[in-house]
N, C-alpha and C positions, 0 to 999 in steps of 0.2 A: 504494500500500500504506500500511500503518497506520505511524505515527511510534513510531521501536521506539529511539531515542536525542537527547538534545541535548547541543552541547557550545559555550560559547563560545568568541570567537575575535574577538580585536582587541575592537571596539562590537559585534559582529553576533555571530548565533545560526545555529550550521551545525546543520541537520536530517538524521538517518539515517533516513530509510525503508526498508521494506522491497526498495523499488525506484528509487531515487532520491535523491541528498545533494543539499540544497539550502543555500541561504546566506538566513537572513532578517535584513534591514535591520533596528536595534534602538536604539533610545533614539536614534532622529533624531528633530529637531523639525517637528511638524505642528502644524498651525492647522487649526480646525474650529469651527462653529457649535455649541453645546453643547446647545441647544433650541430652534433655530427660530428664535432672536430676533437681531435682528441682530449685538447684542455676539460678539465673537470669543474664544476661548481658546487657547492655547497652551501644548502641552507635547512632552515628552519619552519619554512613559512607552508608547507603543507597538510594536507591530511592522509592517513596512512592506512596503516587494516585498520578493515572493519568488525567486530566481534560481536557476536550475536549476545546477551544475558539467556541465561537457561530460564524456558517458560514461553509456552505458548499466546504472549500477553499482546496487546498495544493499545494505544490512548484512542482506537478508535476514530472521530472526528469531533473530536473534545476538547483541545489542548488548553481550552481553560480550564482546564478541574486540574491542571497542573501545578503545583504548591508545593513548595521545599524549607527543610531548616537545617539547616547546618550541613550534613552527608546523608543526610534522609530528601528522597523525594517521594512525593505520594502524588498519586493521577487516578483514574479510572480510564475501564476500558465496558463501554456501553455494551459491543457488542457479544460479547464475553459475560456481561455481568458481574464485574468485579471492581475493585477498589484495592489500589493497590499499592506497596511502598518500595522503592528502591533504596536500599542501603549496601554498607559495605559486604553484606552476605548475600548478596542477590536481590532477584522479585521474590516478596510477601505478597500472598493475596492474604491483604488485613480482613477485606470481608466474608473472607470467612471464619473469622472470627465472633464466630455466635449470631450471626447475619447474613449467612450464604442464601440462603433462600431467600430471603428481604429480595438484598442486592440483584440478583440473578432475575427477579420478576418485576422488579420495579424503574430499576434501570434501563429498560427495554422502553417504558413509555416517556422518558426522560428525553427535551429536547434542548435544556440548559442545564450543562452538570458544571457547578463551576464550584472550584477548590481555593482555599485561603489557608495560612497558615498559623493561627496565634500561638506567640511564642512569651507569652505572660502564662496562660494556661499548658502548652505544650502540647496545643493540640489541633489535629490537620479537622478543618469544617468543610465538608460537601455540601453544599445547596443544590438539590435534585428539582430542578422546574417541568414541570409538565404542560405540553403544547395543548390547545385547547381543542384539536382532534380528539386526542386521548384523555381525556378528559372522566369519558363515560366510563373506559376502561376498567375491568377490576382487576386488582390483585389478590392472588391465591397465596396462602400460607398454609401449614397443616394447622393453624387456630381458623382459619376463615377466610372469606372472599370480605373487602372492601374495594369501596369504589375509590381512585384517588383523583384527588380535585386538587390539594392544595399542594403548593410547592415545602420541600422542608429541605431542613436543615441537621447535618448528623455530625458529631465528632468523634474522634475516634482520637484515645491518650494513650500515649506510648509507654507511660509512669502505669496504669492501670491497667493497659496491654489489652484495652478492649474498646469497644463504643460505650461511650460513657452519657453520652445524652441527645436525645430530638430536643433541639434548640427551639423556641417559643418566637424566636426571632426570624426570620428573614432576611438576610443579606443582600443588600442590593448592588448590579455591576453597575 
């Protein structure tokens, strides 16, 4: 899929595609013939391998729900269903973190997924907005079918290692 974010991180350049994060190599030093002749040049100023993250993931057509703090990034991918964090151990899907099902059916009717990050609380907020097609749409859980109407708001704390509340608030971009 098509490159729908970049973000740095350390030297290198992490890619969000649609369907796939990649890690590209960036201001390392290569040598290369610059014409054919035999004098040599060297520099600094390109991009190198490419390296796939382990995980069938990508941000989908989202790259707002993109939010980072420190060597954490978290994004969702719509079409997948999930919510997810890039750290130095790889892709977490955080949503499944007691919310795989949530995420997985509700995400789907989602036409604004946009991500912030507060770093008072320490915690990454999803605002899930739903287009006014989907609107009628219900979502199934194994407690029950609800209709969703209203856009929310979730956080998820990394201190508490889980979603910690639907926010009362609304975020606005």
């Amino acid at each position: 899929g098509s490159i729908q974010a970049l973000k740095t991180r350390d030297t290198n350049l992490v890619t969000f595609c649609e369907d796939k994060i990649l890690k590209v190599l960036a201001n390392k030093d290569a040598v290369f013939n610059a014409d054919g002749n035999p004098q040599l040049t060297a520099t600094n100023k390109v991009l190198g391998q490419t390296i796939p993250f382990v995980g069938d993931y990508g941000i989908s057509k989202n790259p707002e729900s993109l939010a980072w703090d420190q060597n954490r990034i978290y994004f969702a991918d719509k079409q997948r269903g999930a919510v997810l964090r890039l750290s130095r151990d790889g892709l977490t899907p955080i949503s499944n973190v007691g919310m795989k099902t949530y995420f997985r059916e509700y995400l789907r009717m989602c036409d604004n997924i946009v991500g912030t990050f507060d770093v008072v609380n320490g915690e990454y907020n999803i605002k899930l907005g739903i287009n006014e097609i989907n609107q009628t749409e219900q979502v199934c859980t194994p407690s029950g079918c609800t209709v969703a109407v209203e856009p929310r708001t979730l956080s998820f704390n990394e201190g508490g290692k889980g979603w910690v509340s639907f926010k009362s608030f609304i975020h606005s971009c």
